[in-house]
N, C-alpha and C positions, 0 to 999 in steps of 0.2 A: 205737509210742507217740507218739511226733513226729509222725509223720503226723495220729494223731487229733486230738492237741492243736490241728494249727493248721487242721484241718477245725473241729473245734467253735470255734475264735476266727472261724474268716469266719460262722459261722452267726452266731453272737454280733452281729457287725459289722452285718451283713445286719439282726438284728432291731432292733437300736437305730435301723437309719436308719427304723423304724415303729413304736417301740414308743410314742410318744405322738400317733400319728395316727389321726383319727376319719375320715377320709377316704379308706383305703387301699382300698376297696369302688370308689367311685368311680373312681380311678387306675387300679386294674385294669380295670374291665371301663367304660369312656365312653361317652356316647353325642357322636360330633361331629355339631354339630345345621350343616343344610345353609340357612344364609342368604341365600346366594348362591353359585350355581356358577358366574358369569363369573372367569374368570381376572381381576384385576382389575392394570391395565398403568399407571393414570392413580395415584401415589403423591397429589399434591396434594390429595386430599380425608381424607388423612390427614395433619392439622395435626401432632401429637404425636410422628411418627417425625423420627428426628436423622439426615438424611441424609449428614451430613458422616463420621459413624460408621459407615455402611454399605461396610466396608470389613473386608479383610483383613489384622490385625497380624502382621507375617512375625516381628515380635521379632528380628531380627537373620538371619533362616534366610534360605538362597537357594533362589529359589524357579525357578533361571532352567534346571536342568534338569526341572522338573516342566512349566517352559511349552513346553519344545522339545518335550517326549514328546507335548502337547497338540496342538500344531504338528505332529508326523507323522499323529497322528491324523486331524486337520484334510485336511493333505494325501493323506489315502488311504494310506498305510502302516504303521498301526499300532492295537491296540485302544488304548484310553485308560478303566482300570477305577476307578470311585469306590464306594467301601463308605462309607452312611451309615448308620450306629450311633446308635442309642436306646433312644427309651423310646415312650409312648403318643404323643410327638407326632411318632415317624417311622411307629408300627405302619400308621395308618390312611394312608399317604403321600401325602394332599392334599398337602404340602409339594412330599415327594421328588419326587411324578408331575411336575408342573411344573420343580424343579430339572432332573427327566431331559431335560423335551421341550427345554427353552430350551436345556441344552446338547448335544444332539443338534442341536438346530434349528443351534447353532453350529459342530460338528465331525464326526458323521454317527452314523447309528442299528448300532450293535453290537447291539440288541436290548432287553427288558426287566430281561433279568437272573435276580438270583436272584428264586422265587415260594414262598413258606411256606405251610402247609396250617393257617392259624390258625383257619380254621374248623373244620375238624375238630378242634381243640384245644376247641375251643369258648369263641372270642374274635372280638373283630372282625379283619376281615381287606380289602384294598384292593380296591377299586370293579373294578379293570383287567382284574382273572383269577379262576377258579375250581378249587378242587382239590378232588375229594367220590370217594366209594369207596360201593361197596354192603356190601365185607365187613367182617368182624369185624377189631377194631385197638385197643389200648393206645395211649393219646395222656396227653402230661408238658405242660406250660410253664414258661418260666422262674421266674416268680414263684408256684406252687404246687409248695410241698414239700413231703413227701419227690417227689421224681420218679419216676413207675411204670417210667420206663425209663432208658435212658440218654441225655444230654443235646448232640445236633449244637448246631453253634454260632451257630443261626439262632434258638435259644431253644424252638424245639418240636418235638419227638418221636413219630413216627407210628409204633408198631412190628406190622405185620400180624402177626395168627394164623392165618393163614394161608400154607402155602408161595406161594400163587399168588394175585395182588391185582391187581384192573383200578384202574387210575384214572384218573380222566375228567377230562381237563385243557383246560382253556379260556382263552384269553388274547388281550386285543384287540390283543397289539401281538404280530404276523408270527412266527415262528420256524420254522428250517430244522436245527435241532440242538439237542439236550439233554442231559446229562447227570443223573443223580439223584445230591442230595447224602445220604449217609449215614455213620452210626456201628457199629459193630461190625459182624459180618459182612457177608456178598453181598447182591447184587441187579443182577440182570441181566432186560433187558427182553428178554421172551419174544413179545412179537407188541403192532401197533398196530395199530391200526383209527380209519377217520375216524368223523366225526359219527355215524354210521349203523354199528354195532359188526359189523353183519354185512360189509363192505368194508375187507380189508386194505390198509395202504399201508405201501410197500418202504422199508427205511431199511439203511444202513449201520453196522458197529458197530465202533468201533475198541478196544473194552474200556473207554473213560472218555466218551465222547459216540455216541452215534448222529446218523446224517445223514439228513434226508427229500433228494428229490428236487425235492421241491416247502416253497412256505411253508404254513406250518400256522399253523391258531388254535382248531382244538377237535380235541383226538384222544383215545382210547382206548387208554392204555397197559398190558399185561396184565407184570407185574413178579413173578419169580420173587425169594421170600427166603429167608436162614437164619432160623432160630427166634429167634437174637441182634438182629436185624438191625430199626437205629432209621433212618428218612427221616427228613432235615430239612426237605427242600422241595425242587426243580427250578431248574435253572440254563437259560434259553433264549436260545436266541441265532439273531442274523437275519443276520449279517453277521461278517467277520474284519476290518473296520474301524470303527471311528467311537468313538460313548461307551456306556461302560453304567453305572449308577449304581445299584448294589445297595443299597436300603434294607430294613435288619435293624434293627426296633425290637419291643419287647415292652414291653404296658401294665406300670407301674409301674418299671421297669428303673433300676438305679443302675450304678454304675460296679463297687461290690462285687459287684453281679449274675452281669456276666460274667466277670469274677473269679472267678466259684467254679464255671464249666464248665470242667471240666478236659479237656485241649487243645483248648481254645478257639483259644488261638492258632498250632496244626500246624493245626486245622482251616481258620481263614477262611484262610489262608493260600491256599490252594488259589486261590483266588479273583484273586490275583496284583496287587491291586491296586494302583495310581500315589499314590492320594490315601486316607487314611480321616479320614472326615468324622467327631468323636465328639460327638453332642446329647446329653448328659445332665446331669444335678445338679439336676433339680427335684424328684425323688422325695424325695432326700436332705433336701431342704430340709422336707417335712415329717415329721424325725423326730429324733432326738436326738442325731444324729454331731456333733461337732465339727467346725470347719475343719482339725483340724490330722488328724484320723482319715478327714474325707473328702479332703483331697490325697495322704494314704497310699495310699488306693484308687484315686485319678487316678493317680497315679505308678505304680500295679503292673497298672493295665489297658494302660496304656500303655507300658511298659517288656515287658511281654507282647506286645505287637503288634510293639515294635520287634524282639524278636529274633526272630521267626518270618517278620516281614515287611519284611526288611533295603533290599529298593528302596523304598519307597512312604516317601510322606512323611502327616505328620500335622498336622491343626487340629482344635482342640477349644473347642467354640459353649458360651457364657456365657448362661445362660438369664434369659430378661426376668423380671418383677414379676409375681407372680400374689396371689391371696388365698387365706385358709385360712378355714376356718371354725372356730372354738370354741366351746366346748359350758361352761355354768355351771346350779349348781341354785340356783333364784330362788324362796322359799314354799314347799318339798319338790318340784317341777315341773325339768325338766331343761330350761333353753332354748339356744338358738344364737343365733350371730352372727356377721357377717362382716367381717373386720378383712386387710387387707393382710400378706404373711408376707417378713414382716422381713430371716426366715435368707435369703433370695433375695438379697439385697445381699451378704449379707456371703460366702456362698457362690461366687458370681458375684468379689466380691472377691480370697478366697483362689484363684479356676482363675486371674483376670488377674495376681496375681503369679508363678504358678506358671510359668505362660507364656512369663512375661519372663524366669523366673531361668534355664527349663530350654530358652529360643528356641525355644519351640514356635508356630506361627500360632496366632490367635487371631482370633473372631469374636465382638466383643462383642456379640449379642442384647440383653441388660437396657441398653446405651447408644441402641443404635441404636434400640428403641423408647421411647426418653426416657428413662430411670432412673427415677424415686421418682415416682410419684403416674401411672406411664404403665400401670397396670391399669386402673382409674379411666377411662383415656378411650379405652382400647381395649375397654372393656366399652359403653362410651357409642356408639363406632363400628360396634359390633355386628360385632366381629372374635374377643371372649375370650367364651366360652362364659357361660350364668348357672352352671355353677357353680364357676366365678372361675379354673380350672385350666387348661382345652382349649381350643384357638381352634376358631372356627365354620370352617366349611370356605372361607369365603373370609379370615380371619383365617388359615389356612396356607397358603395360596395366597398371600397377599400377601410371606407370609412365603418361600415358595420360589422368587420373583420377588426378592426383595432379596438374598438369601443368592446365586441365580445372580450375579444384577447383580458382588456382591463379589466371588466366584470369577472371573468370567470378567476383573476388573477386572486381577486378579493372574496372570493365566498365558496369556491370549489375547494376545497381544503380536505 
């Protein structure tokens, strides 16, 4: 009976951060429009961003074994794992891909990381790799409930019908090992093939990663399952040194989100990470939680991660100014309009206290691109989407150029 009760209070939870949102269509499924694909390196022609703010508030924390572990990385002796956690503005990872390359580019290529089958979910999914299947499959996502299956903690769930599934994986960044992440029962990889399905290529299996011989970027993997058995997505790796920067985001995602995947946090774990990066609270911002209901859910995503994931350390990004839109009947005619959303500050407000009380790092986003009236002109710079929510693709870009900038500021030493 306790069990159900406090399953129906996170549902509960979950719907009020949407029950006054005309928007949530939007959030889930964006389109990030492509303004510009230069990585943009020159800030100066962004008047409006607070560069003095582009920084990492440690709140008290030490941050001086997380820069050594960086440091062995650096020096050729150790991986160095970062899990960046969100929402719609990690899923599409214009941000992350650039977080990754810049800190690769600073401490060496461990590989891509983890890859989610959000296509197959049918959502958008990042420019870098491809995951597609010929056969029949039951597919979940986070934020469509009830879930057809059961819920890995990359937020999407592939579950073949089939004992025996190829899947055709493609990825522009090298890998020489994989592993498949999954939930409930097996899965063992019964045969690869390259490009060309009729040509075997030899790997080794040591029960949790298989090893090529060679580097790979497009293979044919043929995956035997149980009937139970959910894939979250693929884990690749190029290297047993440098950085990898797993970005897990899912359009609309809150903090209650993944909060209500249950072992979520025995799952990412696996993952071993040094650093988790957490983006969220913009979702929240359009829907009726409280400050004091959404730091409840900060606190138990986070208090989740701590004790599953007792080495790694954590910061948690304050999300800038966006707009909402509202809807009014004007002459019996329903019209819109678009007005700045307010809850962003004071949202953004309660994660920065929460930070200080509980010395968690912090990354103030809504400071660093100027606080109050910085939608307005990141709309103007042709960085925030028209519809007032999503940066354009070089609007995350710029943004996973700043965010590196701060990280490396605080631990490259």
């Amino acid at each position: 009976m306790n069990k159900y009760i406090a399953s129906l209070c996170i549902l509960c939870i979950a719907f009020l951060a949407f029950a006054d949102d005309s928007q949530l269509e939007l959030r889930l499924n964006p389109e990030i429009e492509e303004t510009n694909v230069i990585t943009p390196a020159d800030y100066s022609k962004y008047k409006f961003l607070n560069l003095r703010e582009n920084k990492i508030n440690l709140n008290g924390r030490d941050w001086s074994s997380l820069a050594q572990k960086f440091a062995e990385a650096k020096a050729g002796n150790r991986v160095f794992s970062i899990v960046y956690l969100g929402d719609s503005h990690i899923q599409a990872d214009f941000g992350g891909d650039v977080l990754r390359h810049r800190l690769q580019e600073a401490a060496g290529n461990a590989g891509r990381g983890v890859i989610i089958p959000f296509k197959m979910a049918k959502t958008n999914q990042p420019l870098d790799y491809t995951i597609n299947t010929n056969s029949p499959y039951i597919s979940s996502k986070l934020l469509k409930q009830p879930w057809a299956t059961e819920m890995p903690y990359t937020g999407v769930g592939i579950q073949p019908t089939n004992p025996n599934t190829t899947f055709a994986l493609s990825s522009k960044t090298p890998f020489n090992r994989m592993r498949i992440i999954k939930r409930q029962g097996e899965a063992k990889i019964a045969a690869v093939f390259g490009e060309n399905v009729g040509i075997p290529i030899g790997y080794k299996d040591d029960g949790e990663w298989i090893y090529f011989d060679q580097d790979q970027t497009d293979i044919h993997a043929r995956i035997e399952t149980e009937a139970e058995t959910v894939i979250g997505g693929f884990d690749l790796r190029c290297d047993s040194i440098g950085i990898l920067v797993h970005s897990i985001g899912n359009n609309g995602a809150t903090y209650s989100s993944y909060g209500m995947i249950d072992k979520f946090g025995s799952g990412i774990s696996e993952l071993e990470a040094d650093l988790f990066i957490i983006a969220l609270g913009t979702n929240e911002a359009y829907g009726r939680i409280s400050p004091e209901g959404f730091i409840s859910n900060v606190d138990n995503l986070i208090s989740t991660i701590r004790n599953h994931c007792q080495a790694a350390e954590i910061m948690i990004v304050a999300p800038a100014e966006s707009f909402r839109r509202i809807y009014r009947r004007r002459n019996g005619r329903r019209r819109s309009s678009t007005t700045v959303n307010s809850k962003i500050s004071t949202l953004s407000r309660s994660l920065r206290l929460y930070a200080e009380k509980e010395h968690i790092p912090l990354y103030h986003h809504y400071r660093v691109a100027g606080g109050a009236g910085a939608a307005s002109k990141m709309r103007q710079a042709h960085i925030l989407s028209s519809d007032g929510i999503h940066y354009t693709a070089e609007g995350y870009r710029l943004w996973g150029n700043l965010l590196a900038d701060a990280i490396l500021q605080s631990i490259d030493k």
